[in-house]
C-alpha positions in Angstrom: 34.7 -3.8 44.1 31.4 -4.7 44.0 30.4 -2.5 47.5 32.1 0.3 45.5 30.0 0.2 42.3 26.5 -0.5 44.4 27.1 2.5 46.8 28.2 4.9 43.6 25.2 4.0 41.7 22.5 5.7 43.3 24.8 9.0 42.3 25.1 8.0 38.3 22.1 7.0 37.8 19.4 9.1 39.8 20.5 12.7 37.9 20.3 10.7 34.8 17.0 9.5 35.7 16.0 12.7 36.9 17.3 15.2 33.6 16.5 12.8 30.4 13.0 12.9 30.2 12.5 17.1 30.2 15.4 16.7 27.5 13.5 14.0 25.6 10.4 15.9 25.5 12.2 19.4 24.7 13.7 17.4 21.8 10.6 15.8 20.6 8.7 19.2 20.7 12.0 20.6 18.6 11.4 17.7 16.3 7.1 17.7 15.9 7.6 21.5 14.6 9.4 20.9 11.2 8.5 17.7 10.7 4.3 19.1 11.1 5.8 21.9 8.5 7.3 19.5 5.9 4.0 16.9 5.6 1.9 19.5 6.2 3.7 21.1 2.8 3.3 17.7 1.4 0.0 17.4 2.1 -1.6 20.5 2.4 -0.9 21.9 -0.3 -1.8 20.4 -3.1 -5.0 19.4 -1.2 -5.3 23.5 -0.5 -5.7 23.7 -4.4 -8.3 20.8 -4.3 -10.2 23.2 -2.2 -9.7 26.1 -3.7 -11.2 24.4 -6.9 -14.2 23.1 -5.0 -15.3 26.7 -3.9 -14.3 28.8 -6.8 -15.7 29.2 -10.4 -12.2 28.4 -12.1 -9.3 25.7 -11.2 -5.9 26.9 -10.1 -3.5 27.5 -13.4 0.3 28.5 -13.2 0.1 32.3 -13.2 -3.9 32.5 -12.9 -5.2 31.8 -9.3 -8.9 33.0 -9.2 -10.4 33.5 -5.7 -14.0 34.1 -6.9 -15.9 31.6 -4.7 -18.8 30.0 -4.9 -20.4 26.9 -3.1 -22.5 26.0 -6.3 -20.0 23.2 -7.2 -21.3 21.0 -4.2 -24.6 20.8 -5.8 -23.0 17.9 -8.0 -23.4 15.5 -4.7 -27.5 15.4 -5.3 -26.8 14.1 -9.0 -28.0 10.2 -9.7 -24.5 9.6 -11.2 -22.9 10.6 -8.3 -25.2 8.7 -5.9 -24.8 5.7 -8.2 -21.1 5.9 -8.1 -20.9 6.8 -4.2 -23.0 2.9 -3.9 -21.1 0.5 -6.2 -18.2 2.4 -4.9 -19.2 1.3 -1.3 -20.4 -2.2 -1.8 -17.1 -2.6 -4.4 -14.2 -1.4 -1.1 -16.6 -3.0 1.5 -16.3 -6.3 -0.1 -13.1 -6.4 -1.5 -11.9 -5.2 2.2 -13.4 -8.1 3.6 -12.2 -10.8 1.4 -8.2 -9.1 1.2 -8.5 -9.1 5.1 -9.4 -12.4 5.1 -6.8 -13.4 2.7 -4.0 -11.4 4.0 -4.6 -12.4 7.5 -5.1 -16.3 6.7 -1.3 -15.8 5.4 -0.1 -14.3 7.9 -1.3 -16.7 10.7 -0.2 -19.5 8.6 3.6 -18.3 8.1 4.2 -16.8 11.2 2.3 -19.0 14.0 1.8 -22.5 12.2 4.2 -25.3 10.9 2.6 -25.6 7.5 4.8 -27.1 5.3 6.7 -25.3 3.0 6.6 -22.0 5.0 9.2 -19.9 3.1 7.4 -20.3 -0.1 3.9 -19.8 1.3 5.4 -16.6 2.9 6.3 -15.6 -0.5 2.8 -16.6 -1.7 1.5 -13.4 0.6 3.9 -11.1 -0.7 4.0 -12.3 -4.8 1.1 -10.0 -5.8 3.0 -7.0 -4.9 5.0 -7.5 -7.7 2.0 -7.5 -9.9 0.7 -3.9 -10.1 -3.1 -4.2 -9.9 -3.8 -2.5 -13.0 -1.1 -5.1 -14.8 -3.3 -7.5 -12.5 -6.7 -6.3 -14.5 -5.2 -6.2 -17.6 -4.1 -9.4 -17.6 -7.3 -11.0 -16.1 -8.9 -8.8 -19.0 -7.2 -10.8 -20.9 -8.7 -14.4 -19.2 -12.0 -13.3 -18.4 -13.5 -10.9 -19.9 -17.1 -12.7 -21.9 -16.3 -12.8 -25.2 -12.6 -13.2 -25.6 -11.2 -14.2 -22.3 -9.0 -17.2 -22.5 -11.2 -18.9 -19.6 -14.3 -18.9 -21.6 -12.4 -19.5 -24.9 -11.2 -22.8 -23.0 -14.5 -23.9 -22.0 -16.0 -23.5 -25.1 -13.3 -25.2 -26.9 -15.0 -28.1 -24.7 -18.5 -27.2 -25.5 -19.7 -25.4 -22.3 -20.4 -22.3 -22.0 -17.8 -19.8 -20.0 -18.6 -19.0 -16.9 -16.5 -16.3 -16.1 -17.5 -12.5 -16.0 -14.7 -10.0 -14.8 -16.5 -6.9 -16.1 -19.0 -7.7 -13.4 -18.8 -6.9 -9.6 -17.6 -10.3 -8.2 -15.5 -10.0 -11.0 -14.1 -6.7 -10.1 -13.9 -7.2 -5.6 -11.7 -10.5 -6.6 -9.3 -8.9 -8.6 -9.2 -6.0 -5.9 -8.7 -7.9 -2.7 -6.2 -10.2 -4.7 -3.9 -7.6 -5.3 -4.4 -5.8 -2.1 -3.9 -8.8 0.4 -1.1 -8.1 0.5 -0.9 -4.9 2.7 -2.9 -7.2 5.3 -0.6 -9.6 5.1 2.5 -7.4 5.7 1.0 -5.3 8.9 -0.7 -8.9 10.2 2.0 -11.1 9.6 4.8 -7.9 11.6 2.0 -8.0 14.7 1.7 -12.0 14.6 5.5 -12.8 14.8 5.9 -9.9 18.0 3.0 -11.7 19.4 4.2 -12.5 23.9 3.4 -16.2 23.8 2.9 -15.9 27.5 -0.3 -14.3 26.8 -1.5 -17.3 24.9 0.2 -19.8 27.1 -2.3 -18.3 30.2 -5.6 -19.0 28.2 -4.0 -22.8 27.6 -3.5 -22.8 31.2 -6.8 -21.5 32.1 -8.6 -24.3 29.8 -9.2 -22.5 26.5 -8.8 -24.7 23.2 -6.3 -23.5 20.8 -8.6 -21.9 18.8 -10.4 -20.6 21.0 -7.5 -18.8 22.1 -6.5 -17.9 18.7 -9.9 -16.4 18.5 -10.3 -14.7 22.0 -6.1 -13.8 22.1 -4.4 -13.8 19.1 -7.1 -11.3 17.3 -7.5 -9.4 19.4 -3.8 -8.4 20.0 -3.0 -8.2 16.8 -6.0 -5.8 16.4 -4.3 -2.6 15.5 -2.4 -4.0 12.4 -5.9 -5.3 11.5 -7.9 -1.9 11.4 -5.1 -0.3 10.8 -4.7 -2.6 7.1 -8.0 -2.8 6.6 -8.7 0.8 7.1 -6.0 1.0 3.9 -7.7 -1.4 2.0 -10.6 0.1 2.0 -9.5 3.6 1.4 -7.4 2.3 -1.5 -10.1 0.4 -3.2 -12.8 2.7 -2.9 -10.4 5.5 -4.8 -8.6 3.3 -7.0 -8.7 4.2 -10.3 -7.0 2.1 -13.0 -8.7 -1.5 -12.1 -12.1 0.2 -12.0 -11.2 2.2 -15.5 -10.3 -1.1 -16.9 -12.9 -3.4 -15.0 -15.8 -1.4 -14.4 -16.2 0.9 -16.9 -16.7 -2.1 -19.5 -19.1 -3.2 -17.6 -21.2 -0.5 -17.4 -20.8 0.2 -13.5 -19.7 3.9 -12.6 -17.1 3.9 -9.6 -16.4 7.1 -7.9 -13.0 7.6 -9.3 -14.5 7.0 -12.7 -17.1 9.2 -12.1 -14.2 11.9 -11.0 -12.4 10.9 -13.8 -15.1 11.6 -16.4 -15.9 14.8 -14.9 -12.4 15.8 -15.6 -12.1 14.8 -18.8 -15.3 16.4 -20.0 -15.7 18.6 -22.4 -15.8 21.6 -21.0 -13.8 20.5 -17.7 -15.9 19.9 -14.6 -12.7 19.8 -12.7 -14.1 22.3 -9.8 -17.4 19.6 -9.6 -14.4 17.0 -8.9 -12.5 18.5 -6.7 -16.4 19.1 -4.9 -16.3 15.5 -4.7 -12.9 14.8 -3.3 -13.4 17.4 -0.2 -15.8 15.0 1.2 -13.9 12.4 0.9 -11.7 13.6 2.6 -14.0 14.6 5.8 -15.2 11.0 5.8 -11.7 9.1 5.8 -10.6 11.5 8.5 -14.0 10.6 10.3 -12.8 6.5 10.6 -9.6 7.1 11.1 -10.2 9.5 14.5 -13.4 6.3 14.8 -9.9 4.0 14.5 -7.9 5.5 17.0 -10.7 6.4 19.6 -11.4 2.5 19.3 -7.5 2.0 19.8 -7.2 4.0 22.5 -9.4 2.0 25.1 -7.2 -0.7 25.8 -3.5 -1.4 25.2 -2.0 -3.8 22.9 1.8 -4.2 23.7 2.9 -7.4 23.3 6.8 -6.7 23.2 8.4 -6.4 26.8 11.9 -6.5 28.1 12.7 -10.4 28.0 13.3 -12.2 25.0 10.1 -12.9 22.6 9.5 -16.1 20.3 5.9 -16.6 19.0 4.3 -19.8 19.8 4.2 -22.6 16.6 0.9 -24.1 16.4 0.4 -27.3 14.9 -2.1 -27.6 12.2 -2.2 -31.1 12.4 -4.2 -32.8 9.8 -5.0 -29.0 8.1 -1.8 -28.7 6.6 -2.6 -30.2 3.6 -6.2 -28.2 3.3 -3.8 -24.9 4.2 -1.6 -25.5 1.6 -4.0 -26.1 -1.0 -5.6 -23.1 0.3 -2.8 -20.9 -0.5 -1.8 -22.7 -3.7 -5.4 -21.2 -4.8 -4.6 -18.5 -3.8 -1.3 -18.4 -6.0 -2.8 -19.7 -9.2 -5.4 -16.8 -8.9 -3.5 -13.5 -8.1 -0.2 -15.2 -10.0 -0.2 -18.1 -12.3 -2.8 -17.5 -13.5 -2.3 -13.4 -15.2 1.4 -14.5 -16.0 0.2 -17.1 -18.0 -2.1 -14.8 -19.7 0.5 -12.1 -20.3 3.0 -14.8 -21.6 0.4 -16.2 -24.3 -0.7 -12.6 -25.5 2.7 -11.9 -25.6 4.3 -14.5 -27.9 1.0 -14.6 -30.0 1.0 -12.9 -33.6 -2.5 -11.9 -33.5 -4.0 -10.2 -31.1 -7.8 -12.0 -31.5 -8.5 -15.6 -30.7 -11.6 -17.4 -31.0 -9.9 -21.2 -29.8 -7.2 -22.8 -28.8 -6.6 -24.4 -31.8 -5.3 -21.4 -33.6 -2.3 -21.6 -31.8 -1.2 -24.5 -33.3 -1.1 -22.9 -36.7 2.3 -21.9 -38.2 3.5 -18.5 -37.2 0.7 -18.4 -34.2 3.4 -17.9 -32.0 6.5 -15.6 -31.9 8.5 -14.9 -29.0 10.7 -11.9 -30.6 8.4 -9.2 -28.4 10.6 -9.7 -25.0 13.8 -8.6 -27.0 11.9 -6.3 -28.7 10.8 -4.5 -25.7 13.8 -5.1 -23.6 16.3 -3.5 -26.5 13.9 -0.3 -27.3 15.6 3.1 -26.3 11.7 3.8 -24.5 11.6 0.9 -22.0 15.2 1.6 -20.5 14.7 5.7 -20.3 11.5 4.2 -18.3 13.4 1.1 -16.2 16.2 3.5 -14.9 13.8 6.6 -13.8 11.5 4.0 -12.3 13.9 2.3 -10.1 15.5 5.4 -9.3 12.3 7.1 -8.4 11.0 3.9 -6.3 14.2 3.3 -4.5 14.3 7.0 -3.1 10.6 7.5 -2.7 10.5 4.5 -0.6 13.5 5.6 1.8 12.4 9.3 1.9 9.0 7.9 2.5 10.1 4.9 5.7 12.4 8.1 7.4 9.0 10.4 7.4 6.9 7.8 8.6 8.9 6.6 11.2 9.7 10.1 12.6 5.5 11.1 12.3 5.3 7.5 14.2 7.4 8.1 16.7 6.2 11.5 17.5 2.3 10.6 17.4 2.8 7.5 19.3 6.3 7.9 22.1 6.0 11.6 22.7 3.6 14.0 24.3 3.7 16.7 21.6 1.2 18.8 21.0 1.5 17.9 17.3 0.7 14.8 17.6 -2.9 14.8 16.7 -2.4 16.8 13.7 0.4 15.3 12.3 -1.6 11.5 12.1 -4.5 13.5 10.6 -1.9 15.5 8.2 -0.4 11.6 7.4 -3.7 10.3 6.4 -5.3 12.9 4.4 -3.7 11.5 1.2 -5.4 8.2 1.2 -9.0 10.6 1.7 -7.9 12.1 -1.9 -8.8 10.0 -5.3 -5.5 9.9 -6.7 -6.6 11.1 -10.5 -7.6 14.3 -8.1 -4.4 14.5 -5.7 -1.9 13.9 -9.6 -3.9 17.0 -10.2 -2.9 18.6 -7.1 0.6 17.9 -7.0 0.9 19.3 -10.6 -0.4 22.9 -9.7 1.4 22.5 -6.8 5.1 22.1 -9.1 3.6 24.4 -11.7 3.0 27.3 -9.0 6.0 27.3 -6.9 9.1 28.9 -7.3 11.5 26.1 -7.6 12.2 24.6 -11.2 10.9 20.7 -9.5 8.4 20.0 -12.6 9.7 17.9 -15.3 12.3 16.2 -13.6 12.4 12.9 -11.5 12.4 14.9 -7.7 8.5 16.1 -8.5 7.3 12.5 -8.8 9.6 11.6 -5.7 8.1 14.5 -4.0 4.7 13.4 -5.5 4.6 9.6 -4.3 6.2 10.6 -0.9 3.5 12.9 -0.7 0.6 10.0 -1.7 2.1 7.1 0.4 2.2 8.7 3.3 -0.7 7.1 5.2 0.6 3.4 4.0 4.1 4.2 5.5 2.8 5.8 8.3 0.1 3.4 9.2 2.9 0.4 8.9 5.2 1.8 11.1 2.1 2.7 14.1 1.2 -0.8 14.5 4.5 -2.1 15.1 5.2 0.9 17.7 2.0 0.3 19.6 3.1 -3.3 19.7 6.5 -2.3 21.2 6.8 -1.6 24.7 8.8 2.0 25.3 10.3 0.9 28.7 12.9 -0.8 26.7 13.7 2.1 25.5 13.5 4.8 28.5 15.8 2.0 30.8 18.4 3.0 28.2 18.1 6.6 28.5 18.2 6.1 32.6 21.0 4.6 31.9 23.0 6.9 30.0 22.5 6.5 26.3 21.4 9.6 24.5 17.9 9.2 23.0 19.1 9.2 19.4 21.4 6.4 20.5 18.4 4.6 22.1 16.2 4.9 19.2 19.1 3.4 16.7 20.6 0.7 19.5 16.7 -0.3 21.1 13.8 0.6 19.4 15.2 0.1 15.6 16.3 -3.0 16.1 13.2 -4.3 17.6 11.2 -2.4 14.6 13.4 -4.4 11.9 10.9 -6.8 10.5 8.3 -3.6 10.3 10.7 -1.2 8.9 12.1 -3.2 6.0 8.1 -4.3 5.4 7.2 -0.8 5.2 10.3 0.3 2.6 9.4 -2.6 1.0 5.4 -1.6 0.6 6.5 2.1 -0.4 9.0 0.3 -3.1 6.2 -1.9 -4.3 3.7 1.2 -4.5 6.4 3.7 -5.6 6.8 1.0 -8.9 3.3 0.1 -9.5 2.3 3.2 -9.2 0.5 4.7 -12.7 -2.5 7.3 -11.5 -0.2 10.5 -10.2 2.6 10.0 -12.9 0.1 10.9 -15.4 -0.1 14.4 -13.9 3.8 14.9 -13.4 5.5 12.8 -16.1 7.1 14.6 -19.0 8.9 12.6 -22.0 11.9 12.5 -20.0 10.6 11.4 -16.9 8.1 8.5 -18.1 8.4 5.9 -16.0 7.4 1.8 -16.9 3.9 2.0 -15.7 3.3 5.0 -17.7 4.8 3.0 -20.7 2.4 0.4 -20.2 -0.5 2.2 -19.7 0.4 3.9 -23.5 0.8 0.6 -24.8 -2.1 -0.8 -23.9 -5.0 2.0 -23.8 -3.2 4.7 -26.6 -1.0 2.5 -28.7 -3.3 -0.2 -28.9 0.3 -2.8 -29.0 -1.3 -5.3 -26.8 1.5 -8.1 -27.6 4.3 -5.4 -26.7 2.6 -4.2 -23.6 2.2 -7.9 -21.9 5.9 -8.0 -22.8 6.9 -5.0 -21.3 4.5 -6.1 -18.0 6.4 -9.4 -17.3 9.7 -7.6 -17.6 8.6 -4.9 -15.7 7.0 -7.9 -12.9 10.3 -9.0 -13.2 12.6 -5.9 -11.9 10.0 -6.0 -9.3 10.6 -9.1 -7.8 14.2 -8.1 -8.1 14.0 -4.7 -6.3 11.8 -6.7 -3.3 14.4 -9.8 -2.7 17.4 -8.0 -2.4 16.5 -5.7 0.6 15.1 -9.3 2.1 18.2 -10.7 1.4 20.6 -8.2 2.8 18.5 -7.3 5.7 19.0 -11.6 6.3 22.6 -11.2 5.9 22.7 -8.4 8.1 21.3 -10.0 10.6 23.2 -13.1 10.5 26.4 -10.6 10.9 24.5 -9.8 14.2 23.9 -12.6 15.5 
């Protein structure tokens, strides 16, 4: 029996080996085509209108497209404003990048290659401020720190020193930014680090390097894609994020780009075309570092997953578990205990204006009627059901696209390829307040009846979170070795089957992080719905945002924002949990 099967495998296998890879690439050029044709759409676009505004004398309105160009508009760049904006702007996204890539990454080491106590929890210490939108984030540290009525200086005057905090500033503002966008870093990191070949680390032990020596010389380096690949996002989302700097900066007296973009549009008359002057080069530079990125990428190769089985090394920390610990406790207190606590107390207080402590002890002071208030209006269910139903697709539609634009940039030999990365990442180049814009001519113009219902602001945030899904899904690919794969097309299995049987399976942990990230982003999400939302379609962010800068109901917003923190943390445990359970069944 066994003579039989050795001399008749040579004839099975060899034709096998021989056709599947001209039908793999004919398939992969079949699939590159319309999946280049539907980003591109996405993308394109609405980013074809940007430009369209930046060279002509009028913006693009539903039934009035004027095509009388002019370069005039670009003469906006030479303005002090803008040159103003273009450096706090810089010095804001360069530190915060810094400080989220250090925090994000110190996470991710510590949960995925250490034995630091209480590793489940710290885990969820990384992931927490997800479920606190950054603008919910500023609000609430608006709320603690602003100079005159923050609770942190009310506290340390109520013990006769004088407060010491200053969010409206630019310390202020980078700590609130990286706090709330760690977590990206920590998600791509954390997916590289638990990949990670120990046997790669095991030879520097070998050859005499210390362990952090090899963490330093090793470990880093091979988990170097997820690490320019996060921080690249970081960056491009601070320096264009909107709400935090309207509701950080602008106090303060410093002018941010958005800000500036956002002024612009607001004016009276509309310098919209000046704006949209502003977000072309934009997006020139972000496309600049991320073909930098990639050429960087290209000179060396960073696969780490092969064909045997794969368990990172567990470092001991030794006596630093108790200094690591703390660290991220900090870390906790800052970017969660901290604004929750905040929300709470303006949300059960009567009055919105405090000058100590001691008020609260007054009768009536404190009423905590607001959360059934806000749960049992009409207005914050309409809001909770489209917003889950909007985040939940979104983030699915958004994980299939970026997988298939993944696997096509990064397994085939498309011709595609190149232009469908820089099609994926154009949307983080664009200031959102610019892109909302977009998107709305965009639904306004075409032909299908899309604008005012939910499917235009599923369209619209598949559209904007494109590069974070995309860039999620890249790093773990790289990471992934495609032999696995090919030995199971030599051997048989149809490349659809190998992709869902091989190459899934060992993308898990990065696929639910990315549908997780989209659902996070898809929820928290408050700059684009502005554009697209109608009274039927608001969603909770936008409900908060009214609350708090139109309504002026300070007590009922913080409500709404813990129950809205809330559904969050609800919608991000249960795909953990069943994607757990799942995998118990598989074991």
């Amino acid at each position: 029996m066994s003579a039989t099967l050795l001399d008749s495998e040579p004839a099975t296998v060899e034709p096998a080996k021989r056709r599947r890879p001209q039908k793999a690439g004919r398939r992969a050029r079949l699939l590159s085509l319309p999946l280049l044709v539907i980003v591109g759409f996405l993308v394109l676009v609405p980013a074809g209108f940007i430009l369209l505004a930046a060279v002509s004398e009028d913006v693009p309105r539903p039934g009035s497209i004027g095509f009388d160009l002019t370069f005039d508009n670009f003469r906006i760049l030479t303005e002090a404003g803008v040159l103003e904006a273009m450096a706090d702007s810089l010095l804001i996204a360069v530190s915060a990048t810094v400080l989220a890539l250090l925090i994000g990454g110190f996470l991710a080491f510590l949960t995925a290659r250490t034995d630091i106590p209480c590793k489940g929890f710290v885990f969820l210490i990384g992931l927490m401020p997800l479920f606190l939108p950054s603008y919910v984030g500023a609000l609430a540290w608006s709320i603690l720190g602003s100079p005159g009525a923050g609770l942190i200086n009310i506290g340390f005057r109520d013990l006769g020193l004088t407060g010491p905090v200053d969010i409206y500033s630019v310390p202020g503002i980078v700590m609130v930014m990286a706090m709330y966008y760690a977590p990206y870093a920590f998600l791509m990191i954390h997916s590289a680090m638990s990949l990670m070949n120990p046997d790669l680390e095991d030879a520097a032990g070998v050859h005499g390097g210390s362990v952090w020596r090899t963490i330093r010389s090793v470990t880093v380096p091979l988990a170097l894609p997820a690490i320019l690949g996060s921080g690249l996002l970081i960056f491009v989302l601070v320096f264009e994020n909107f709400p935090v700097a309207q509701m950080l900066a602008t106090p303060g007296n410093i002018n941010t780009l958005p800000t500036f973009i956002y002024k612009l549009m607001n004016a009276a008359p509309s310098r919209g075309n000046e704006a949209a002057a502003v977000a072309v080069v934009l997006v020139a530079v972000v496309v600049t570092v991320t073909l930098f990125q990639r050429r960087i990428l290209a000179k060396r190769s960073y696969t780490t997953v092969s064909g045997k089985g794969v368990k990172a090394r567990t470092l001991s920390l030794g006596r630093y578990k108790a200094p690591a610990l703390a660290a991220a406790l900090l870390y906790f207190l800052l970017a969660i205990v901290g604004p929750l606590l905040g929300l709470f107390l303006s949300a059960i207080r009567t009055s919105p204006y405090m000058s100590s402590f001691d008020s609260l002890t007054e009768p009536g002071a404190l009423n905590i009627t607001s959360f059934a208030d806000a749960v049992s209006s009409d207005v914050f269910a309409k809001a909770a059901t489209n917003s889950v139903f909007v985040s939940v697709l979104a983030a699915l539609g958004g994980t299939v696209l970026a997988f298939l634009a993944g696997y096509v940039v990064y397994r085939t030999n498309s011709w595609a390829r190149g232009a469908l990365e820089a099609l994926s990442m154009i949307p983080l180049a664009i200031p959102a307040v610019v892109l909302g814009i977009g998107l709305l001519w965009t639904w306004l113009v075409m032909p299908v009846s899309v604008y005012g219902t939910l499917w235009v602001l599923i369209l619209g945030f598949i559209a904007v979170q494109m590069p974070q899904g995309f860039r999620g899904i890249a790093a773990a690919i790289q990471a992934t070795d495609r032999d696995l794969e090919d030995s199971a097309v030599m051997l048989g299995a149809r490349r659809s089957r190998a992709i869902s049987f091989v190459t899934l399976p060992l993308l898990r942990t990065a696929v639910s992080s990315t549908f997780l990230l989209l659902l996070m982003l898809s929820m928290r999400e408050l700059t684009v719905p502005l554009f697209l939302y109608t009274t039927d379609t608001e969603t909770l962010s936008i409900a908060i945002y009214d609350q708090f800068e139109n309504g002026g109901a300070l007590r009922e917003a913080s409500a709404t924002a813990l129950v809205y923190c809330l559904i969050m943390f609800v919608l991000s445990y249960l795909p953990r949990r069943l994607g757990a359970r799942n995998g118990g069944l598989g074991a």
